[in-house]
DRENTOR-880688 format. One record per residue (C-alpha): residue number from 1; x, y negated, z. Coordinates in steps of 0.1 Angstrom, whole numbers, plus 2048, in hexadecimal, padded with zeros to 3 digits. Example, Ala and Ser with C-alpha at 12.3 -4.5 7.8 and 13.67 -1.06 7.14 Angstrom:
<rs>
r pos:1	xx:87B	yy:82D	zz:84E;
r pos:2	xx:889	yy:80B	zz:847;
</rs>
This chain:
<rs>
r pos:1	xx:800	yy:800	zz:800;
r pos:2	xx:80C	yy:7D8	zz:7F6;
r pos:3	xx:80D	yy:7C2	zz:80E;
r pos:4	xx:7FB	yy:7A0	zz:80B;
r pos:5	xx:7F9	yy:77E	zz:821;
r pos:6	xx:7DD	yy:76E	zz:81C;
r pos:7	xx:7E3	yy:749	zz:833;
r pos:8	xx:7BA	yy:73A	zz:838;
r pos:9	xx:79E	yy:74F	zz:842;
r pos:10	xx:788	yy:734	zz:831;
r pos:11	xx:770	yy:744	zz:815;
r pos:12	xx:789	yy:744	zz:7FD;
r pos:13	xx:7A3	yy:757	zz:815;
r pos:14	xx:788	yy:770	zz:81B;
r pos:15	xx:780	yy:773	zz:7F7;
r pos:16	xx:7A5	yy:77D	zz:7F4;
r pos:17	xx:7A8	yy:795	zz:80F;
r pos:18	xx:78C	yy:7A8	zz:804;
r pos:19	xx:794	yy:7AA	zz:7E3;
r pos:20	xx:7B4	yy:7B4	zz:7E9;
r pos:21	xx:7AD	yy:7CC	zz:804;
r pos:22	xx:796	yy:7DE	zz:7EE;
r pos:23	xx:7AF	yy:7E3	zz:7D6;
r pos:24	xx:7C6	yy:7F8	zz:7EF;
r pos:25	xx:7D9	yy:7DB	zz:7FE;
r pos:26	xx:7E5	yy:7D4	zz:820;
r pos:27	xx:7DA	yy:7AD	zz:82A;
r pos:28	xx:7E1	yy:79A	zz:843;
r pos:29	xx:7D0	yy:77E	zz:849;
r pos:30	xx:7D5	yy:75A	zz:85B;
r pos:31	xx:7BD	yy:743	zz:869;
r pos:32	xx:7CC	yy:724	zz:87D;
r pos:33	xx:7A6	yy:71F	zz:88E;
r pos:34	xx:795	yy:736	zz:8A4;
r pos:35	xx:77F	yy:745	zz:88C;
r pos:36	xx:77E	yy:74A	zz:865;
r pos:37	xx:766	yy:733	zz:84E;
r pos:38	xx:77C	yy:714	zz:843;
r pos:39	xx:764	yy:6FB	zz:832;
r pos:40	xx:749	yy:716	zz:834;
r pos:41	xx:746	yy:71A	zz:85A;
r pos:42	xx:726	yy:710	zz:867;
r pos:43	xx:721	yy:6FD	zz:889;
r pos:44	xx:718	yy:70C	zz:8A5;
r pos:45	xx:6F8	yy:700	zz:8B9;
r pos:46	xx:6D5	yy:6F9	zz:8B6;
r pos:47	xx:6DE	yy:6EA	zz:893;
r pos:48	xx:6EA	yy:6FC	zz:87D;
r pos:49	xx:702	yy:6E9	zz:869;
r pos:50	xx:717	yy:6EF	zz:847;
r pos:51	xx:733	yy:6D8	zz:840;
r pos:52	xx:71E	yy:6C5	zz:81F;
r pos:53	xx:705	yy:6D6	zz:80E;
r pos:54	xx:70D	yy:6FC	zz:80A;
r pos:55	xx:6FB	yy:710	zz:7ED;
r pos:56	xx:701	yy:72D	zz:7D7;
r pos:57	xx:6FE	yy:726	zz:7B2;
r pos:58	xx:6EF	yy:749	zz:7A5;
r pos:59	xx:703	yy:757	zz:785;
r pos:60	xx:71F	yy:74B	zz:794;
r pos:61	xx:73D	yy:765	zz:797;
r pos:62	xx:73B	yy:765	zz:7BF;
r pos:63	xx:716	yy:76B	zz:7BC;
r pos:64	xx:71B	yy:78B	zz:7AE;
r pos:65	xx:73B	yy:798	zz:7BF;
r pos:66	xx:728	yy:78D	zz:7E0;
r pos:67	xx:70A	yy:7A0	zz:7D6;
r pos:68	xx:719	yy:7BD	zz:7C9;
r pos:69	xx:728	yy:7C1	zz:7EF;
r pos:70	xx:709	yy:7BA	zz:801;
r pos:71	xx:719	yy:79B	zz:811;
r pos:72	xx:6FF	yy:780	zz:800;
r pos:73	xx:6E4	yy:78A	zz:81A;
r pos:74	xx:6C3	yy:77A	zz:820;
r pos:75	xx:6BE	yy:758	zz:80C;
r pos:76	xx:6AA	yy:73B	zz:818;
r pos:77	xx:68F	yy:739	zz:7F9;
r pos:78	xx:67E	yy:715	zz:7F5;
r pos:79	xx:658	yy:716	zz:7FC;
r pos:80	xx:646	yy:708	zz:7DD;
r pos:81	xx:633	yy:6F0	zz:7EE;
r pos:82	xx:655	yy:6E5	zz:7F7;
r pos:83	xx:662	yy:6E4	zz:7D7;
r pos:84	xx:64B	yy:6CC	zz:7CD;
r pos:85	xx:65C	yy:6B3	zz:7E6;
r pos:86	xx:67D	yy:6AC	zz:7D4;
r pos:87	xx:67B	yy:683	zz:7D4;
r pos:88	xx:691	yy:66C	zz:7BE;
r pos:89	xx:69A	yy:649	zz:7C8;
r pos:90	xx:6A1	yy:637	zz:7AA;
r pos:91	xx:69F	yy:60A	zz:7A4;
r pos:92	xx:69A	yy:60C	zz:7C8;
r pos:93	xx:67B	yy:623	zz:7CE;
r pos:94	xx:672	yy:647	zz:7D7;
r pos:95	xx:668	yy:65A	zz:7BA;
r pos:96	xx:658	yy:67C	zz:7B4;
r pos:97	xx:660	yy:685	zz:791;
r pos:98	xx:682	yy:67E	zz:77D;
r pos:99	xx:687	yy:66A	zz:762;
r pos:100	xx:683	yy:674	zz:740;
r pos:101	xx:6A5	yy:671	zz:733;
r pos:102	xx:6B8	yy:683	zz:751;
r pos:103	xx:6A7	yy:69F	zz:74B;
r pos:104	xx:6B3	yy:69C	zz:726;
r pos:105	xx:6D5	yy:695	zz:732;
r pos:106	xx:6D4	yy:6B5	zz:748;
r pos:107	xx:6C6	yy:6CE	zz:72E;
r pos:108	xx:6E9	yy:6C9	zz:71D;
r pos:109	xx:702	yy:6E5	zz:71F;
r pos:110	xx:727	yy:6DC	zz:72D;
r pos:111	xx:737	yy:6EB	zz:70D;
r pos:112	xx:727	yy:6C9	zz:6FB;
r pos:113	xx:73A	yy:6B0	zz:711;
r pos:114	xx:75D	yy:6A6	zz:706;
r pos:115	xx:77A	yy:6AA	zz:71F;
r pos:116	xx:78D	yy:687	zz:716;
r pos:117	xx:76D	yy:670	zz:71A;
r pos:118	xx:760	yy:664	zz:740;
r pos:119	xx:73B	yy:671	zz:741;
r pos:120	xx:72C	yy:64D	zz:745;
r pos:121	xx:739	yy:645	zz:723;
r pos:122	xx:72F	yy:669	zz:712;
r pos:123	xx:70D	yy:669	zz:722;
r pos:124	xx:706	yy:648	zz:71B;
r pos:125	xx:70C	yy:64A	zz:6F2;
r pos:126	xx:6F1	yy:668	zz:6F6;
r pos:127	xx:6D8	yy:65A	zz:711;
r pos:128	xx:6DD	yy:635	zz:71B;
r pos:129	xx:6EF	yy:624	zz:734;
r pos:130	xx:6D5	yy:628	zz:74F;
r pos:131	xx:6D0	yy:64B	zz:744;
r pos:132	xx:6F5	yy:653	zz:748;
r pos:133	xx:6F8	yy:63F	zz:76C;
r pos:134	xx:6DC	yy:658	zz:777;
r pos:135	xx:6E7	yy:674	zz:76A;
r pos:136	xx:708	yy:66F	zz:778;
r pos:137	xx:6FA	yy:66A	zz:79C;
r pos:138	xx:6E4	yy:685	zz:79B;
r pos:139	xx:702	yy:699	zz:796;
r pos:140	xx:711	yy:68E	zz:7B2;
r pos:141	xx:702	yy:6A9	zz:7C6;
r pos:142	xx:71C	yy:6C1	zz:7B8;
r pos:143	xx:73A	yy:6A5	zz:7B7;
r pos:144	xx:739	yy:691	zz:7D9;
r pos:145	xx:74C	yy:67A	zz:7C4;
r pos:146	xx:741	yy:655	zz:7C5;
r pos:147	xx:745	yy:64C	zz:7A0;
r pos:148	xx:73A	yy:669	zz:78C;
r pos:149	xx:737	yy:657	zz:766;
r pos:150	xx:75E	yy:653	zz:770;
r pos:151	xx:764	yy:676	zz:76D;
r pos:152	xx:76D	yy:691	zz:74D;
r pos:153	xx:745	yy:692	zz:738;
r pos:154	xx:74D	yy:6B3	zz:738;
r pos:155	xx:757	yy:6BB	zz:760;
r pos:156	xx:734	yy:6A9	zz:76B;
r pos:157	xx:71B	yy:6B5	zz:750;
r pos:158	xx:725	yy:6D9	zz:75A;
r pos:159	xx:71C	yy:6CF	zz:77D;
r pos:160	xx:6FE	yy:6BE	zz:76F;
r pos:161	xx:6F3	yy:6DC	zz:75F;
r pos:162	xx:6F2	yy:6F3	zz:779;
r pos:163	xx:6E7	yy:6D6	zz:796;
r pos:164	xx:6C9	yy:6D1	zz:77E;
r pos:165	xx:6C2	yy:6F6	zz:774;
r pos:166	xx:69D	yy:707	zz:773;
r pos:167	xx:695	yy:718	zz:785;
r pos:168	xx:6B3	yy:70A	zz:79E;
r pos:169	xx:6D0	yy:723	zz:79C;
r pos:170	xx:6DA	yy:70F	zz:7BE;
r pos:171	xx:6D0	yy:72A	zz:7DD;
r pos:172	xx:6D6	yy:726	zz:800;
r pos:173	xx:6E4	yy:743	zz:81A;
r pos:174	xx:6CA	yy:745	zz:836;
r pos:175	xx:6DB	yy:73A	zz:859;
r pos:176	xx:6F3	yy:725	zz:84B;
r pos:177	xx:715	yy:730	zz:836;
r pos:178	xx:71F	yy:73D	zz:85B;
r pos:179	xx:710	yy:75F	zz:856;
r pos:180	xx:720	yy:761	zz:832;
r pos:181	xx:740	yy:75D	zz:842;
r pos:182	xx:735	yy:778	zz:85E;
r pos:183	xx:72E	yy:795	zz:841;
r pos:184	xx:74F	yy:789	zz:832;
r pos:185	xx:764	yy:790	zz:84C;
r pos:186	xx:750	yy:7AF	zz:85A;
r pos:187	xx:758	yy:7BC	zz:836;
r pos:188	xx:77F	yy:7B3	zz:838;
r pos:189	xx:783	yy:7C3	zz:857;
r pos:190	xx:771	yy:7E3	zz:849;
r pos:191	xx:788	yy:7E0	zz:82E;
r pos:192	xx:7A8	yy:7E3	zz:842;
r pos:193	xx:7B3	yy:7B9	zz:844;
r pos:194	xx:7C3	yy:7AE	zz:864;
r pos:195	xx:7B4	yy:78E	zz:86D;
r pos:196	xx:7CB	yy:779	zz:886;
r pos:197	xx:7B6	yy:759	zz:895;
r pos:198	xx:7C4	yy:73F	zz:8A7;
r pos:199	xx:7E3	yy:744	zz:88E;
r pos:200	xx:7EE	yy:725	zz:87F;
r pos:201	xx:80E	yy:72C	zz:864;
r pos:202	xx:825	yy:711	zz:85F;
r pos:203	xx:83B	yy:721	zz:845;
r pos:204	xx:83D	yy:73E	zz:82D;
r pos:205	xx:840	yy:75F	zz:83C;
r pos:206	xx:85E	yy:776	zz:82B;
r pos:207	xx:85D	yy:795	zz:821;
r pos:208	xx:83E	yy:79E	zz:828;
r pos:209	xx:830	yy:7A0	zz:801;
r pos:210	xx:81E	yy:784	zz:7F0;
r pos:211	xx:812	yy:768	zz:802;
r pos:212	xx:7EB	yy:75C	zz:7F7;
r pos:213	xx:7E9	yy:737	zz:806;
r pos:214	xx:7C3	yy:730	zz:807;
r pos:215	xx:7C3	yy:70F	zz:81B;
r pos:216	xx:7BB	yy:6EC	zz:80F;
r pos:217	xx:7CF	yy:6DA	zz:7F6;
r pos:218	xx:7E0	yy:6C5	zz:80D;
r pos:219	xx:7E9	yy:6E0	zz:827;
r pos:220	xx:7F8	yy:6F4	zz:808;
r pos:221	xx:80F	yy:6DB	zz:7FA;
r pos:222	xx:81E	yy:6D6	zz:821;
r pos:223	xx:821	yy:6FB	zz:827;
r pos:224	xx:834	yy:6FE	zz:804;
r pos:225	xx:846	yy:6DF	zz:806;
r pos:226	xx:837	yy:6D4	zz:7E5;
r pos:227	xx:827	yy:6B1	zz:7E3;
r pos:228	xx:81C	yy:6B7	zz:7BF;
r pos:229	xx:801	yy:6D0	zz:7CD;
r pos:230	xx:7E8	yy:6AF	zz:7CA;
r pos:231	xx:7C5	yy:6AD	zz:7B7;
r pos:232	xx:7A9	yy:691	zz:7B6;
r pos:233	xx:78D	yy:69B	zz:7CE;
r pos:234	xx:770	yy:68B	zz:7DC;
r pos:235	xx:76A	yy:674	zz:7FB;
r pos:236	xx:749	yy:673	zz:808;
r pos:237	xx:730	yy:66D	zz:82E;
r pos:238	xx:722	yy:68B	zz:83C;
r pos:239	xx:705	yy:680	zz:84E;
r pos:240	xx:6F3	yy:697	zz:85F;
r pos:241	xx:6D2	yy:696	zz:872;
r pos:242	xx:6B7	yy:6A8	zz:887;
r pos:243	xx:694	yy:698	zz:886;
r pos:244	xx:673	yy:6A4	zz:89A;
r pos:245	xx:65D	yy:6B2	zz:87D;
r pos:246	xx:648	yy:69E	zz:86A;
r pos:247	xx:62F	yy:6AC	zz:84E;
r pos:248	xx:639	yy:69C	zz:82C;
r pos:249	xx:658	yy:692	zz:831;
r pos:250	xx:66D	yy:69A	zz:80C;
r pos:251	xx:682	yy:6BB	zz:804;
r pos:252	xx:69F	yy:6A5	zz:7F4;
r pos:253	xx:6A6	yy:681	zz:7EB;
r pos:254	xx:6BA	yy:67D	zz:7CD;
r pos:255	xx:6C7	yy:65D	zz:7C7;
r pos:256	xx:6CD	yy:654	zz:7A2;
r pos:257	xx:6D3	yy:62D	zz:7AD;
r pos:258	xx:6F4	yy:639	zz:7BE;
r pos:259	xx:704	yy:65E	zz:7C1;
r pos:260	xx:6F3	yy:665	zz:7E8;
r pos:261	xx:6E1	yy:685	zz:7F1;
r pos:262	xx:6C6	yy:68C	zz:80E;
r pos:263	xx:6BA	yy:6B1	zz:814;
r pos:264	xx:6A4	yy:6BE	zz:82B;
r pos:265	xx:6B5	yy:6E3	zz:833;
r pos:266	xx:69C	yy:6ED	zz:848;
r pos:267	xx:681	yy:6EC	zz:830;
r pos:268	xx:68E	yy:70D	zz:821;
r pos:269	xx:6A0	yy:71D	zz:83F;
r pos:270	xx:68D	yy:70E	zz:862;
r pos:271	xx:6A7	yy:721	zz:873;
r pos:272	xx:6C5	yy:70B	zz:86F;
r pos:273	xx:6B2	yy:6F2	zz:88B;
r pos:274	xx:699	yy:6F5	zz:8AA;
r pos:275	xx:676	yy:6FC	zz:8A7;
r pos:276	xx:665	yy:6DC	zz:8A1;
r pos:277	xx:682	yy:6CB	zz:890;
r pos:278	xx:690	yy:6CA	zz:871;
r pos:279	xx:6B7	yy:6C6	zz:864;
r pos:280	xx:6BB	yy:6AE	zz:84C;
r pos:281	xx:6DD	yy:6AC	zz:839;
r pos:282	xx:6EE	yy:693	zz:824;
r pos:283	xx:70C	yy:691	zz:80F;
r pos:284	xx:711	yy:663	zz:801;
r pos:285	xx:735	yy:665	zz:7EE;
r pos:286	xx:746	yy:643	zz:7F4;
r pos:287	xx:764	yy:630	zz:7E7;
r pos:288	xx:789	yy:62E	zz:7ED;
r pos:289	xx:77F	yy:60E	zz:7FA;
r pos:290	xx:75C	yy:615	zz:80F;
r pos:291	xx:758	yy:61D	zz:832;
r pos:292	xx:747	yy:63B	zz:841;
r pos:293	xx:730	yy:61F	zz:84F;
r pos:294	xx:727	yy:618	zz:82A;
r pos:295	xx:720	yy:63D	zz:823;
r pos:296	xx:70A	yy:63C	zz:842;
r pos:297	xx:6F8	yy:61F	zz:835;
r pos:298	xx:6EF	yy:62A	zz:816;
r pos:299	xx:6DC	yy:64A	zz:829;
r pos:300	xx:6CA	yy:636	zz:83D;
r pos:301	xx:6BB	yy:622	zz:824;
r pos:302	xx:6B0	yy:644	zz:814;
r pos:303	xx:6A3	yy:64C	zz:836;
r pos:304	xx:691	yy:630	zz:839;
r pos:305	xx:680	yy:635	zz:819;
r pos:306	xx:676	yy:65B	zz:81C;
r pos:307	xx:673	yy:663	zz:83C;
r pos:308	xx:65D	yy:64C	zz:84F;
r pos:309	xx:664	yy:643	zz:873;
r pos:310	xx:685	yy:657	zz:86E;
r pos:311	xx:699	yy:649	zz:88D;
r pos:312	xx:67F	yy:64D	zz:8A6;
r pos:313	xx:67E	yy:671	zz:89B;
r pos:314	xx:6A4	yy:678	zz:89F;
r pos:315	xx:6AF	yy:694	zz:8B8;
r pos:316	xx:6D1	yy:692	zz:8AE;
r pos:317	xx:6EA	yy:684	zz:895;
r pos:318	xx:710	yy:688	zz:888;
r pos:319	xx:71E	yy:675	zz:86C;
r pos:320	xx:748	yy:67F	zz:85D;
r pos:321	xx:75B	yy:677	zz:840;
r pos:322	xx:768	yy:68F	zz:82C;
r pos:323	xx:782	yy:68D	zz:812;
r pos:324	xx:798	yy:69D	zz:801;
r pos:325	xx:77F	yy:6BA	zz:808;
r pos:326	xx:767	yy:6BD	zz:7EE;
r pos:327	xx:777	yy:6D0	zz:7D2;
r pos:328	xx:787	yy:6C5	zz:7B6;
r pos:329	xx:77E	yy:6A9	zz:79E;
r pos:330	xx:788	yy:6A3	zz:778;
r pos:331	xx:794	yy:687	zz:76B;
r pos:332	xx:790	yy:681	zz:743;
r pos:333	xx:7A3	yy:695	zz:734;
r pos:334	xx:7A9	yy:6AF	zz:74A;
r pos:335	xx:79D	yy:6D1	zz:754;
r pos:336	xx:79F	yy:6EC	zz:76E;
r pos:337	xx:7BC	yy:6F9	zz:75D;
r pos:338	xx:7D1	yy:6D9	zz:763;
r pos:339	xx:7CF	yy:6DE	zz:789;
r pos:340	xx:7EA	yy:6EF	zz:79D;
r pos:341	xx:7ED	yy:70E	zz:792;
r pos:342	xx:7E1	yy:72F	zz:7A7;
r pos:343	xx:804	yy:742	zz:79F;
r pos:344	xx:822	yy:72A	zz:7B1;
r pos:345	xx:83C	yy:741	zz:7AB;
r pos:346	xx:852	yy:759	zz:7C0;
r pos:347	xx:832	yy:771	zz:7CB;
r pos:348	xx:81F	yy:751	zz:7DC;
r pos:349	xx:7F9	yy:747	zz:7CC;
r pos:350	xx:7E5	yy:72D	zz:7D4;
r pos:351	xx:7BD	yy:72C	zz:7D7;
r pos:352	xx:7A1	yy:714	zz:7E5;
r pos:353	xx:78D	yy:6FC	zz:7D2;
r pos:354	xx:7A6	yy:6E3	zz:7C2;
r pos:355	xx:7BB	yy:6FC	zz:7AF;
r pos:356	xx:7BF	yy:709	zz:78A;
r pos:357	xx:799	yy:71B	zz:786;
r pos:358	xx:77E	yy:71B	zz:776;
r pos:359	xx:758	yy:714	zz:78C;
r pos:360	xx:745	yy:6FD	zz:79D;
r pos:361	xx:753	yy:6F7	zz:7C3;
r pos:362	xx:753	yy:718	zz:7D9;
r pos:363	xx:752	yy:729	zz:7B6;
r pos:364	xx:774	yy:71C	zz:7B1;
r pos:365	xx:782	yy:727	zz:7D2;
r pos:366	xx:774	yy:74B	zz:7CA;
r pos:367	xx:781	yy:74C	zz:7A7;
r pos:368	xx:7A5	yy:742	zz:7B2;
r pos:369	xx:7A3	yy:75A	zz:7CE;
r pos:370	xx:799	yy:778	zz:7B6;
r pos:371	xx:7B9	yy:76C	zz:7A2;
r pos:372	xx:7CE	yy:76B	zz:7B7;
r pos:373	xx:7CB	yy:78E	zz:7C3;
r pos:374	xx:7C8	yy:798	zz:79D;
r pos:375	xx:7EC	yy:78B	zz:798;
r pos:376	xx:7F7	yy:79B	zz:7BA;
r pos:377	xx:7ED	yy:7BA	zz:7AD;
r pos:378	xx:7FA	yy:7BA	zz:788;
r pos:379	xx:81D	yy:7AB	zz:797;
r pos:380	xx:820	yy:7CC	zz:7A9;
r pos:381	xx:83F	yy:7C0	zz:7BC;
r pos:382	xx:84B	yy:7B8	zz:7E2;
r pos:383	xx:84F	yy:793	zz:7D6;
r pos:384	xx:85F	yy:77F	zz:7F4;
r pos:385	xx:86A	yy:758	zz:7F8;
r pos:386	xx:857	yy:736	zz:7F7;
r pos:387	xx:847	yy:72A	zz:7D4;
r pos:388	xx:85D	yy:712	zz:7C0;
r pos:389	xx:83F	yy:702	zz:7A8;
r pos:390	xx:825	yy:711	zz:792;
r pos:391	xx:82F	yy:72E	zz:77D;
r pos:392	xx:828	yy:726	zz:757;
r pos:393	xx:801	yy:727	zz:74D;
r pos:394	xx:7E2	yy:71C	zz:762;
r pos:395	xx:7C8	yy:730	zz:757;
r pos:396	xx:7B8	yy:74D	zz:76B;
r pos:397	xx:7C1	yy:771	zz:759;
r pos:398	xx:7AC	yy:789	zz:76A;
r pos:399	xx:793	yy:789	zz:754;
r pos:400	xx:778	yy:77C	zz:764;
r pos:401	xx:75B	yy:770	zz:752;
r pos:402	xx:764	yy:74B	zz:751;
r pos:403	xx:745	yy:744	zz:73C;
r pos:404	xx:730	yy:747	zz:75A;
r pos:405	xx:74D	yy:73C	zz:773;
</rs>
């Protein structure tokens, strides 16, 4: 049996570890907090948190190779008559149905939109400027990126595809991404993997076989010593909120006026709060040069417009920044394959959610972790030593169907 390190027990590390374990490989893995989960953990108490919006996109690859191991579990389906409470706030009003030509705008297929163009500019040749500003927001969802139109056409209108899809390919694990990362690691220690908590590495082991470093972009280049490991990512207010139930208030509200996004997570799974109360979420990207006071702001004024009498209901509130922790965005003329690459040289790979793969967010961290172990595998040697930079080539090639990735 090969060995493997795998160095984050977040759902990429896990993805790894499994993978590899299944394929007759010793793992060990490290995970510097006291339990696994990374971005995916979900808070512990009454409300049942996820760090941003969480969801499944089915047809992805990690929806099959989840399901295919019994480790998707129980989903949280959306009640029709709460379907019919998605709101959009758009020239400064709540809305119920979308306009005309973002719904045009999302029927288009990625494979249309140029790489070298920024999608305001694309869009806006094929829809109009307004229709472009709000298609680009509505995206945001997907992006947590405060200036969407700024990014590759192509890079947003694939997220604007799916974001958009009928019927939603969107699904949400019941109890929070928590009991996802439960299964997971109840299947990696069937499979053999030594999982070592409270273990925080500081440099690369040697000669103990490859090395899988699964942590976030940042953490990587320090632990490799390699300040190029850098990619664009998103900054954004995590605003979270528990209000005593009220009947009517909306599922979602979209706002096409500015990228901001309110959901209501109890609505499909009542479990994530108290009886009596229901979790509302909300993910407002803002600028390099916007406070998280700004962020919090602009969900308030949402608040104030779709759920009435919203701060005499609260119960309980939390509000963050995160950045640098939203996946990876593209710039014009870039792609996935221009970001640091999975394969680093000298047996050490890199995976998470800003590398060199194809998907949309945790899709990507799967996708690189699934690599990774391919090329463990097909390398077939005790490789030992620290990466020196990317090996030649970015692309994934284990054959996965990227199509659908």
């Amino acid at each position: 049996m090969r060995k493997l390190t795998i160095i984050g027990g977040g759902f990429a590390g896990l993805t790894a570890a499994i993978t590899a374990a299944e394929a007759g490989t010793r793992v060990t893995l490290y995970e510097a907090h006291r339990t696994p989960g990374g971005r995916a953990r979900t808070a512990e108490g009454p409300y049942r948190t996820n760090e941003g919006p969480h969801a499944l996109y089915a047809g992805g690859p990690h929806w099959t190779w989840l399901k295919q191991r019994g480790l998707l579990g129980p989903l949280a389906p959306l009640p029709a008559t709460e379907s019919l409470r998605f709101r959009f706030h758009r020239a400064g009003a709540l809305r119920r149905i979308p306009p005309l030509g973002l719904l045009r705008q999302s029927l288009r297929t990625a494979e249309k939109a140029p790489v070298d163009l920024d999608f305001h500019s694309w869009a806006t040749g094929l829809a109009g400027e307004r229709a472009a500003r709000e298609a680009a927001a509505y995206a945001g969802v997907a992006l947590f990126h405060h200036d969407p139109g700024a990014l590759s056409a192509r890079f947003v209108q694939e997220r604007l595809h799916r974001a958009a899809a009928l019927p939603p390919e969107a699904h949400y694990i019941r109890g929070g991404w928590g009991e996802l990362i439960e299964r997971m690691v109840a299947r990696a220690w069937e499979t053999g993997v030594r999982i070592e908590t409270s273990s925080r590495v500081d440099s690369l082991p040697v000669g103990e076989g490859p090395v899988v470093v699964a942590t976030s972009l940042p953490a990587a280049a320090r632990l490799l010593g390699d300040p190029s490991l850098t990619w664009e990512s998103g900054r954004t207010v995590l605003f979270d909120l528990a209000l005593r139930t009220r009947k009517g208030d909306p599922f979602v509200v979209s706002d096409l006026d500015a990228p901001g996004w309110l959901e209501r997570f109890t609505a499909q799974d009542p479990s994530l709060a108290p009886a009596g109360q229901q979790l509302i979420q909300a993910q407002l990207p803002i600028g390099p040069d916007m406070t998280r006071a700004d962020g919090v702001a602009h969900g308030e004024r949402l608040l104030d417009l779709g759920f009435p009498g919203w701060r005499e209901r609260t119960v309980w509130r939390r509000e963050s920044v995160s950045q640098g922790r939203t996946g990876a965005v593209d710039r014009p003329g870039t792609t996935w394959r221009d970001r640091p690459a999975v394969d680093r040289g000298d047996g050490v790979y890199l995976v998470g959610d800003q590398v060199a793969a194809p998907g949309v967010l945790s899709e990507v961290s799967f996708t690189s972790a699934v690599e990774a172990v391919s090329l463990t595998l097909r390398a077939g040697r005790p490789a030992l030593g620290r990466g020196r930079g990317p090996a030649s080539g970015h692309g994934p090639a284990s054959g996965l169907d990227l199509k659908h990735a």
